[in-house]
C-alpha positions as CSV (number, residue, x, y, z in Angstrom):
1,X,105.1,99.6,28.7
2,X,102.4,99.7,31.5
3,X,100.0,102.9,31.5
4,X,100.6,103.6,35.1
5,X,102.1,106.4,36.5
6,X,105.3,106.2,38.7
7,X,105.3,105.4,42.1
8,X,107.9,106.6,44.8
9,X,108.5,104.3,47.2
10,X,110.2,106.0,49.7
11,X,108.1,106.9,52.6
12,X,107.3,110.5,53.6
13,X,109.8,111.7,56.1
14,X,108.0,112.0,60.0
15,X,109.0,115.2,61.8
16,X,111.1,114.3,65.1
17,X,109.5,115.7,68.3
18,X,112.0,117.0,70.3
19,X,111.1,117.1,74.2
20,X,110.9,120.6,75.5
21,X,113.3,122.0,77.2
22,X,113.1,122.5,81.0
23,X,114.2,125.7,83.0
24,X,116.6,124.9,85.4
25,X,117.0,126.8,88.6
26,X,120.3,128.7,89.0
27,X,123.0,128.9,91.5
28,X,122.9,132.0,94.0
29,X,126.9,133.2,94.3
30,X,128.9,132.4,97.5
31,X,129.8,136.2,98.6
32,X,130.3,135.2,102.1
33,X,131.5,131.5,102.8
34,X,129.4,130.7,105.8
35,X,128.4,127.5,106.7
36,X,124.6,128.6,106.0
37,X,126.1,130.2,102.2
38,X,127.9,127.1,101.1
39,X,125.2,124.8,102.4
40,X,122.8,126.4,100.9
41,X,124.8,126.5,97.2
42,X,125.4,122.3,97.6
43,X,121.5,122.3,97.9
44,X,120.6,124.3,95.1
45,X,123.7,122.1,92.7
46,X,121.9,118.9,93.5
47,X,118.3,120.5,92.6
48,X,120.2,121.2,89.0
49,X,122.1,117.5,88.8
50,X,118.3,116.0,90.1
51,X,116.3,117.6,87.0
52,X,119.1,116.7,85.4
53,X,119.1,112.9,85.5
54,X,115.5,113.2,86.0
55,X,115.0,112.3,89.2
56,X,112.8,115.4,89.8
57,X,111.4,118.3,87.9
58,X,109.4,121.7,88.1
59,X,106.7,120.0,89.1
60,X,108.0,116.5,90.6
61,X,110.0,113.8,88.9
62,X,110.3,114.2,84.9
63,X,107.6,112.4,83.0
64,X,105.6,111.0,86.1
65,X,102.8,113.3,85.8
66,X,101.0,111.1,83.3
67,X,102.3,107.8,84.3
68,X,100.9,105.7,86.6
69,X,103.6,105.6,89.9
70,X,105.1,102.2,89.9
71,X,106.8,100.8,93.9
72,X,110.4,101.4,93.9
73,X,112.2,98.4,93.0
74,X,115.3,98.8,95.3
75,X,114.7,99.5,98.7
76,X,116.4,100.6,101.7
77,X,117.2,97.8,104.2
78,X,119.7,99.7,106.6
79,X,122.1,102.2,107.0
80,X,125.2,102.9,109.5
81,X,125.7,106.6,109.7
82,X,128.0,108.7,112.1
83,X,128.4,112.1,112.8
84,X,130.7,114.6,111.2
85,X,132.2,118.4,112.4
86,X,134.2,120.2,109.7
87,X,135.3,123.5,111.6
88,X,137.1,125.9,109.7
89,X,140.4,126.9,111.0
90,X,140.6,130.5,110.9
91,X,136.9,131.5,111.4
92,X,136.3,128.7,113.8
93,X,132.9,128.3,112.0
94,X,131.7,124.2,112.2
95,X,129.0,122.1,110.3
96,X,127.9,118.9,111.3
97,X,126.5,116.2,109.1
98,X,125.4,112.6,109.4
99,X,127.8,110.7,107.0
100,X,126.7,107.3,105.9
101,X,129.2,104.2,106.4
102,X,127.0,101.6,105.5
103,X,123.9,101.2,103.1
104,X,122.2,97.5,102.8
105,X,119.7,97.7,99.6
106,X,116.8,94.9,98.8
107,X,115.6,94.1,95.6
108,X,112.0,94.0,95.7
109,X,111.6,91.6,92.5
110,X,114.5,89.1,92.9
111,X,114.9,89.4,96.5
112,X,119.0,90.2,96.0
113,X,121.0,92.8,98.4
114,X,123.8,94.5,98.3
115,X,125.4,96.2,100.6
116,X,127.9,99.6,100.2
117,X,130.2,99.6,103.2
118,X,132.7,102.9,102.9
């Protein structure tokens, strides 16, 4: 028999830091379907699916505040877009949007491309 006390071995459990949450914007209702309405309720859904996947926050993208910006990796080569009129039947209301047919991406690092064709 040694004179020692016992030792545990087990190390001390470390407390998990949980990031804080982040308020996210909400979605006005669509009383009247106008053009203008539903336009604006698209824009405010991608605001909520962007701080989502962290592509932007409160104040600018998630976690970039500290961080030294890096280039973007991918880049935009070219793009083939064409207009588009959606015009409701019974109020005769239109929009018109630019909808993309073709996107040609770089890869900065490798060089690569790809290209998205619709």
């Amino acid at each position: 028999m040694s004179n020692n006390p016992p030792v545990c071995h087990i190390p001390p459990v470390q407390p998990k830091t949980q990031p804080q949450p982040v308020n996210l914007p909400s979605v006005s209702p669509v009383t009247n379907p106008t053009p203008g309405n539903l336009q604006n309720a698209v824009n405010q859904l991608r605001t909520i699916v962007n701080y989502i996947s962290g592509r932007q926050g409160p104040r600018g993208p998630q976690g970039a505040s500290n961080a030294p910006s890096k280039p973007a990796r991918w880049q935009e080569f070219h793009r083939t877009e064409e207009p588009v009129t959606i015009t409701d039947p019974t109020s005769g209301a239109s929009v018109t949007f630019s909808r993309i047919n073709q996107l040609v991406m770089h890869d900065q690092v490798t060089g690569e491309s790809w290209t998205w064709n619709r």
